[in-house]
Each structure stands twice: as C-alpha cells, then as structure tokens.
C-alpha positions in Angstrom: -4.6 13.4 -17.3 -5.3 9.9 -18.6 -3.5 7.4 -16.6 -0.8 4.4 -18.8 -0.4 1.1 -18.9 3.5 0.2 -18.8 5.1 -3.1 -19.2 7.9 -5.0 -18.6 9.2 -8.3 -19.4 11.8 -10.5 -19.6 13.0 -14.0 -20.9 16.0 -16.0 -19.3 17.6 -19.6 -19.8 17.4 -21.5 -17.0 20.4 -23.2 -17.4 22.1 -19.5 -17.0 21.0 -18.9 -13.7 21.6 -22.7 -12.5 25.2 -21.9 -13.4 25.5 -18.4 -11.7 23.3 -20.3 -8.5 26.7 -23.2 -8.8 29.2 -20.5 -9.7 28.5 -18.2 -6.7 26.3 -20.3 -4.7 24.3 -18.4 -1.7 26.1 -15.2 -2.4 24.2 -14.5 -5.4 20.9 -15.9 -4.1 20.7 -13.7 -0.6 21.9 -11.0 -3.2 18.5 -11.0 -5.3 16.5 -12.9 -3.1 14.8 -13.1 0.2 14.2 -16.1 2.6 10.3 -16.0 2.2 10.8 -15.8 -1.8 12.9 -18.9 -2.0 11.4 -21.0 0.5 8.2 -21.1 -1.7 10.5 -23.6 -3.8 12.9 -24.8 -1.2 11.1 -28.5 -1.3 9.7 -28.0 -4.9 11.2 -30.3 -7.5 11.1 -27.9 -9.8 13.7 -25.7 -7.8 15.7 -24.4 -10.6 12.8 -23.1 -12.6 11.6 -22.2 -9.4 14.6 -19.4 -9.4 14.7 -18.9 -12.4 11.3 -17.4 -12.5 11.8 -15.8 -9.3 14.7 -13.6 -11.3 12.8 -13.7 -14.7 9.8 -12.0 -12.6 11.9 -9.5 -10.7 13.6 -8.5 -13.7 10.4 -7.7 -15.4 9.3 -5.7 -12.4 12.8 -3.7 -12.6 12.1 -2.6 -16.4 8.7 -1.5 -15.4 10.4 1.0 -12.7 13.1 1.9 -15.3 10.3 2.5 -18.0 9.7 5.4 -14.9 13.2 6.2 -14.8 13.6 4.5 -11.7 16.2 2.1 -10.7 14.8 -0.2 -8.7 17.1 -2.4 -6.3 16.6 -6.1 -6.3 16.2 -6.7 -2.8 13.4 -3.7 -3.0 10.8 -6.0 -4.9 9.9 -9.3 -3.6 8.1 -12.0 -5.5 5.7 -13.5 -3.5 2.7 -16.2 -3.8 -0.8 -16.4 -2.9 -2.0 -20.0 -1.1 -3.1 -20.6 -4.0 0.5 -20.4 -5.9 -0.4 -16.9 -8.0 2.8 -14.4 -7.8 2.1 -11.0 -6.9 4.8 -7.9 -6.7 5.6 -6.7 -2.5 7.4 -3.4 -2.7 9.7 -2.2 0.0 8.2 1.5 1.5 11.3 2.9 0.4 9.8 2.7 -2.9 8.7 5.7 -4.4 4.7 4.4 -5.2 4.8 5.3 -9.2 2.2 2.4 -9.7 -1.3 2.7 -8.7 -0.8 -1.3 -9.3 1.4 -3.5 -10.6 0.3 -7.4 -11.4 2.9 -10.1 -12.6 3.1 -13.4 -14.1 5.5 -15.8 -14.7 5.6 -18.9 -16.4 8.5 -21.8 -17.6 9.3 -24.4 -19.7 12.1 -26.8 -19.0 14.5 -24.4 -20.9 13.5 -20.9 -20.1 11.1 -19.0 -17.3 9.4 -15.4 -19.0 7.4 -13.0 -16.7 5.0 -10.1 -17.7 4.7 -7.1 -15.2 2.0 -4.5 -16.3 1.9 -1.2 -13.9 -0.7 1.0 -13.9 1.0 4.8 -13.5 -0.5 6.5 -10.4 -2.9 8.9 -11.9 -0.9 12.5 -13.0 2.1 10.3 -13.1 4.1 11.1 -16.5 7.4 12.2 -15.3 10.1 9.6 -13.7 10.7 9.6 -10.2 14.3 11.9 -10.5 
C-alpha cells in the first residue's frame, strides 16, 4: 500500500494569544505548554512571537493527528529546538505512532506566527486510530 503525505497548518495573530497569555496568565501557559518548550524563549525578546509560534506549531501538529482521526492532547506534543534553533515535533509514548515522521516549521512576522507540519503515514496506515 503506498504510504501519504498529510499536512497541517495553521495561522494565528499574535496579538490573540498575548491577550489570552494576560487574560489567564500561567493557567493557560502550563495548560498548552511545557517548562522546556517555553524556556527556549524565556530570555528571548521576541517572547510573544516566541508563544505564539509555539501554539501556531502545536496546533498544526494537532490537525495532522485529526487528519488521522486522532485527537491529540496539547500537553501530548511538545515543540522543541535543535542547538541550532530548528523546531522538531516530541510525542508523548502514549501516542498512538500514526507517523512514520512528522517535520515542522514555523515562522512569524510581527503580526502573526504560521507553522507547517507534514507527516508521513506509517506504511499500511489508511484508517484513523479509533
């Protein structure tokens, strides 16, 4: 069976999740993110793209799961970054492994952060995961 290419992406202002970080402060952060995740823009300047793309990038990754028919949790998929400051995808094992891989990446301007996830379906995979 030949093996597809799925996507997901997504587009967000960054002045909406600036408000949602002031509105509900670290409620809503520990509620998407994880400590290694943020502290990769902790002392950045550019802290509120920083987030921004951080959700942008998950959210791309949880429409590539639901393109499986898979909802993935937020804390399950963890945006991380090379040395070298590339993002790549970390998956909790309670993750059912749909992707053979999965590559990600995100970029800003002032005004909005987009990300592109692109999954390639573990071979034989053409069904959703339940």
């Amino acid at each position: 069976m030949k093996q597809r290419i799925l996507v997901g992406v997504d587009i967000v202002e960054i002045e909406r999740v600036e408000q949602a970080v002031k509105r509900f402060g670290d409620r809503f952060l520990n509620r998407l993110f994880g400590e290694e995740e943020l502290s990769f823009y902790r002392s950045s300047k550019r802290r509120r793209e920083g987030v921004a793309a951080l959700f942008c990038g998950k959210e791309a990754v949880k429409k590539l799961f639901l393109s499986k028919n898979f909802l993935l949790p937020w804390r399950e998929v963890k945006i991380a970054h090379t040395s070298g400051g590339k993002p790549e995808v970390r998956l909790s094992a309670s993750v059912p492994p749909l992707f053979e891989e999965i590559e990600i990446s995100i970029s800003h301007s002032h005004q909005f952060a987009v990300a592109v996830a692109i999954g390639v379906e573990k071979e034989g995979g053409n069904g959703g995961a339940g």
